[in-house]
N, C-alpha and C positions, 0 to 999 in steps of 0.2 A: 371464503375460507381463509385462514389466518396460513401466514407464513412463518414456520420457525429455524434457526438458528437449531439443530439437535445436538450437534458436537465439532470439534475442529480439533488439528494435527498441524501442527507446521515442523521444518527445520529449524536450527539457529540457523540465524542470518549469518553467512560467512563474509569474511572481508575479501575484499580483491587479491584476488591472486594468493585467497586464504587457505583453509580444509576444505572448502569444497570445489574448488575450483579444477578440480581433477574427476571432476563429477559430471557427466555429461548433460546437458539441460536437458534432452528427455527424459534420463530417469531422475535425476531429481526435482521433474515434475510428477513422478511415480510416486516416490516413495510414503509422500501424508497419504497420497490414495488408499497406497496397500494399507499404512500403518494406521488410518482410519477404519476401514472394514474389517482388520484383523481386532480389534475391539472389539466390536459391534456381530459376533457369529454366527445370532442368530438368523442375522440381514443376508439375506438371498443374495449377491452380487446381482443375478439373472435379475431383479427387480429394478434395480437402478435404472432410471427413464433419462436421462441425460449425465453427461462429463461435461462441465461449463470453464474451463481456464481462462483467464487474463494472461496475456504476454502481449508485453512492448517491443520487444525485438524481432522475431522471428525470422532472423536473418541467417542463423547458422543451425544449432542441433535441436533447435524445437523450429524447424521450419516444418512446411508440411502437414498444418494442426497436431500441436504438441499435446493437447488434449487427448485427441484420440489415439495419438503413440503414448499417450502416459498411461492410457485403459489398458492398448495392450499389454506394456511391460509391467504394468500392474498385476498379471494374470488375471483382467476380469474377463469375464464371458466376451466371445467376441462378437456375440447379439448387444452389448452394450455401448450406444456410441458417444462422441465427444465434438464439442466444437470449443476454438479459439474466440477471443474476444481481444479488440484493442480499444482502447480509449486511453494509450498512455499509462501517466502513473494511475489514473482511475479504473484500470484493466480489470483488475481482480476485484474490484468495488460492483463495478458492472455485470461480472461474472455472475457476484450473487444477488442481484437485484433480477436480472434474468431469470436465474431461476424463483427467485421467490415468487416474479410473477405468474410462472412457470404451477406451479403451488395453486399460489391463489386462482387461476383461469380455471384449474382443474385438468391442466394438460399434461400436469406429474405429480406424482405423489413421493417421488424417492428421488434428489436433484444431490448429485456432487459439485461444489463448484469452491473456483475460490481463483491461486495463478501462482505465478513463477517469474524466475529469470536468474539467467548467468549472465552476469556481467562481464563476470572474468572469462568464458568463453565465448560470448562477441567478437565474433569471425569480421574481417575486415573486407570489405568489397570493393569491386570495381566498377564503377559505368560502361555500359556496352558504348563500344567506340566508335564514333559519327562517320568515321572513314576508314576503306575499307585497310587499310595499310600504316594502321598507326607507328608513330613514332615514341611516344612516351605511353603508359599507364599510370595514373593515381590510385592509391588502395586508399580507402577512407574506413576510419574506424564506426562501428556501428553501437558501440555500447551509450553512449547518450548524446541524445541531443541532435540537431540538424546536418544532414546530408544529403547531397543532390539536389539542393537549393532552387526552386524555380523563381528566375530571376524575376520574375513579374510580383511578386511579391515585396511590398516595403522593407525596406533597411531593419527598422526596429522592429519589424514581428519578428526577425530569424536571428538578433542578437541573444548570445546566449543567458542561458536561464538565470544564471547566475549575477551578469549584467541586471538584466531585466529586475531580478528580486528586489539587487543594490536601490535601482534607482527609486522603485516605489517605495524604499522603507525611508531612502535618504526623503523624499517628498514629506515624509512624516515624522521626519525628525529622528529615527530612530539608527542611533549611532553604532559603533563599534563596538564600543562598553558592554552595553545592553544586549549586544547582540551574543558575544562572549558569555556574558551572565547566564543567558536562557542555554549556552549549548552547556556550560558547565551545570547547569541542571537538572540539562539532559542526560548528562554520566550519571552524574551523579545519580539518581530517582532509577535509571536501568541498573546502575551494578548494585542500589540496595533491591531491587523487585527481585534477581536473580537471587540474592545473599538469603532471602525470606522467603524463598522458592513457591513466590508467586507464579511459576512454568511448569510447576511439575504437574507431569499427566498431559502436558500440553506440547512441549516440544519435545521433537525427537532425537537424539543425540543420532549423529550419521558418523560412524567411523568415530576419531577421539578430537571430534565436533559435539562438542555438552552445550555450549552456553555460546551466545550472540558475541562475535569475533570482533567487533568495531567498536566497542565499550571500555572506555578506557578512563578506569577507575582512580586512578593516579593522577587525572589531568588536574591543572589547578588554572587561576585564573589570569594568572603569569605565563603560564605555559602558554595561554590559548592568544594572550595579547602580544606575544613573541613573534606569531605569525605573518606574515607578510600578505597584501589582501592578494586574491587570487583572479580579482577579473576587471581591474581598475587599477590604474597607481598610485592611486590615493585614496582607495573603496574600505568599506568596512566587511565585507563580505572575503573571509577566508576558509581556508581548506576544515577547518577547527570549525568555524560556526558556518558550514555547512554540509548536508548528507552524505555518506558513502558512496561508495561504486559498489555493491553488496552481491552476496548470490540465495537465492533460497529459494522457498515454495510453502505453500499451505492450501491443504482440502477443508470444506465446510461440509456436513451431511445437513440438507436443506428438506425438513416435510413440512408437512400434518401436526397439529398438538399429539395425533393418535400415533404417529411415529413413534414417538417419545414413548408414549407408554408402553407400546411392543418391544419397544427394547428396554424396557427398564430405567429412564436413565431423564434427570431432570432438563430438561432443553435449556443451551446457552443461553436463548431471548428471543424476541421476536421483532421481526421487522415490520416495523412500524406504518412508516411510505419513507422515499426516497427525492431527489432533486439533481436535475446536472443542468449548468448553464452554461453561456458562452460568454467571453469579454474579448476587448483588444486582445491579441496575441501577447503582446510584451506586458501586458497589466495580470497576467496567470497568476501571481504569486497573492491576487486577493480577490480571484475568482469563488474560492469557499464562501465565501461571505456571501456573495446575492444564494448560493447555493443552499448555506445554512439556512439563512431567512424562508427561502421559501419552502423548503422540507419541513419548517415551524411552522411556519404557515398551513400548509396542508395536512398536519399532525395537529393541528387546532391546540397549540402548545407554546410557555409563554418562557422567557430565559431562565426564568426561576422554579422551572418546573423538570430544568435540566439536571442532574444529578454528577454526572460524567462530561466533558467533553474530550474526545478525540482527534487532535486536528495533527495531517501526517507533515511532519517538520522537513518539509524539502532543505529550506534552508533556515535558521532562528532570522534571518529581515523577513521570510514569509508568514510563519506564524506569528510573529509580531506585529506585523504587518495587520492581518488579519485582526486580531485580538485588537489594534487600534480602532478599527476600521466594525466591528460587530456591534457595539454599544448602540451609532447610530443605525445600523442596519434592522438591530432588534427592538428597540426599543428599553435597551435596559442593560446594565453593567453586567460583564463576564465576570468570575471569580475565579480566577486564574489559578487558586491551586486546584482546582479541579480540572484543571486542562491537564492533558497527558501526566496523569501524578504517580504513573511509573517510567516515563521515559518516554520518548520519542525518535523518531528514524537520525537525529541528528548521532544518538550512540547507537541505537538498536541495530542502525542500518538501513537502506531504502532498496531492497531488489525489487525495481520497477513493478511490475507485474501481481507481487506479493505482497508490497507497501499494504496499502488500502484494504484487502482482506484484515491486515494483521489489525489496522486498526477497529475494524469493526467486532473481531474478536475480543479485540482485548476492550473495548466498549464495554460490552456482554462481561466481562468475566469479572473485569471489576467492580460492575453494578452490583453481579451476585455477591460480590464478597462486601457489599456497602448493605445489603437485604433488598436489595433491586432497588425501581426506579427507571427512569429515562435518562436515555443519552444519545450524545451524535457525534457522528464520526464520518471523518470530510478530508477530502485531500483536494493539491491543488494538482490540474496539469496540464504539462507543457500547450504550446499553442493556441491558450486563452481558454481555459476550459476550468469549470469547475464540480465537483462531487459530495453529497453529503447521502448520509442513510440517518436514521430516528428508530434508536432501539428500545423494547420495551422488556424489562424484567420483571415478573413475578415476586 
């Protein structure tokens, strides 16, 4: 049995410490839920056979499976349950690859899935303390990246991501300039998708939150080359060409082709197969790549048969990176306007959790709007890890 993509909801992506940041991360892991079901009226709530979320943090108000407090404050049936999902920024990638398998096994017919994250409310923690009478406390922040380090671990897996990206793009030649280029692109291509309201019907305006808060339509490429690098002192990797600290969420309704038809309504796409790999720890930022390959691979599919590509822009040295690095992987040149040809997390934003849904989404949407076709859509993440999915439109 085939797995499809039926419909999706997300928020704008808000900026740090932006509109939503007064939003609590359980319910703004609610709200695509409600705001998906309240479309769809026919759909029984009571039918829904699982809540699948992605979340990377789970440190503060989506602790405790944020998924199944997002059911409840959903008001869905409370026979309806939820599980959490981490694999990082591939959380919400994961999410719906579960359920589709979910789908296909025949162990659901009605699967919600998709993820979240507040960034801006990443609560700061402490280590419980080795003696019983301490003298000092450290609060460590929990919004990205490494914490509570076991020392047994090498130097360069636990250097940050940012580091990490610099150096495999600098291995590659891949400068400042260029790096600069790709995030001005990135504005660019998000604030004309929003201007052409390529979103509407898709995102949901929360409060007088309309449109993705990180997109900054104005940047130019003076502006971006102004910056000072942010993880090296002489690095090409800045605050400018690299992702947000974002906050958001987005639900999937996951069937049946026969879903679709009982509601009425043309399904987003369908999911084709899927790939996640592992590399070095510090080499994540071109873990996509064996990931792509082999999701091509097992989709018996060849570069030129790709329509769309989705790859989530941690930082423009990661998808660059990447894009250097897929030629040989695949056997055959990328055409790079087809990569993210409405934007990428470098404006749209990256809330951990939500990243990799949004782009599987938007995979799907802009196929349809191309008359279908294949595509893929991949992220890289933290701790050597890589994700792609292989979408099929009608």
């Amino acid at each position: 049995m085939d797995a499809y993509l039926i419909d999706a909801v997300r928020t704008p992506f808000g900026k740090h410490k932006g509109g939503l940041s007064q939003v609590r991360a359980d319910d703004l892991a609610a709200l695509p839920l409600r705001a998906l079901l309240d479309r769809h009226p026919s759909l029984d709530p009571a039918e829904i056979d699982d809540v699948i979320l992605g979340d990377s943090n789970g440190a503060g108000e989506d602790n405790r499976n944020v998924a199944r407090m997002a059911v409840l404050l959903a008001d869905l049936p409370t026979t309806v349950p939820g599980v959490t999902v981490n694999r990082l920024c591939g959380s919400g990638a994961e999410a719906i690859i579960q359920a589709t398998r979910a789908v296909r096994a025949g162990d659901a017919d009605v699967v919600v899935a998709g993820g979240m994250e507040s960034m801006s409310r990443a609560p700061f923690v402490m280590a419980r303390p080795d003696t019983a009478f301490p003298t000092s406390l450290e609060l460590l922040p929990t919004q990205l990246g490494w914490r509570m380090v076991n020392p047994k671990f090498p130097a360069q897996w636990t250097a940050s991501l940012g580091a990490c990206a610099e150096a495999v793009a600098a291995e590659y030649g891949i400068g400042r300039s260029a790096q600069d280029e790709w995030a001005l692109r990135s504005h660019e291509r998000a604030a004309q998708a929003w201007e052409k309201g390529l979103h509407d019907g898709y995102a949901l305006p929360v409060g007088e939150v309309t449109r993705d808060e990180s997109i900054r339509p104005g940047t130019s490429i003076e502006a971006l080359a102004g910056l000072k690098p942010a993880f090296s002192r002489d690095g090409a990797v800045t605050a400018g060409n690299s992702s947000p600290l974002n906050d958001g969420s987005i639900a999937t309704l996951v069937g049946p082709i026969e879903l679709a038809s009982e509601l009425g309504v043309a399904p987003l796409g369908r999911v084709v197969t899927s790939a996640v790999v592992a590399v070095e720890p510090q080499r994540f930022s071109v873990a996509p790549v064996p990931a792509i390959a082999r999701a091509l691979a097992r989709a018996d599919l060849r570069p030129a048969d790709i329509d769309v590509w989705e790859i989530n822009e941690a930082f423009a040295a990661m998808v660059l990176s990447c894009l250097h690095e897929l030629p040989d992987a695949v056997g055959a040149p990328i055409d790079h306007e087809r990569v993210n040809p409405n934007g990428g997390a470098l404006a749209i934003g990256h809330p951990l959790g939500a990243s990799a849904p949004r782009v599987i989404v938007d995979t799907c949407r802009e196929l349809r709007r191309r008359g279908g076709g294949y595509g893929v859509a991949a992220a890289c993440i933290g701790v050597g890890q890589g994700i792609a999915v292989v979408l099929h439109v009608d």
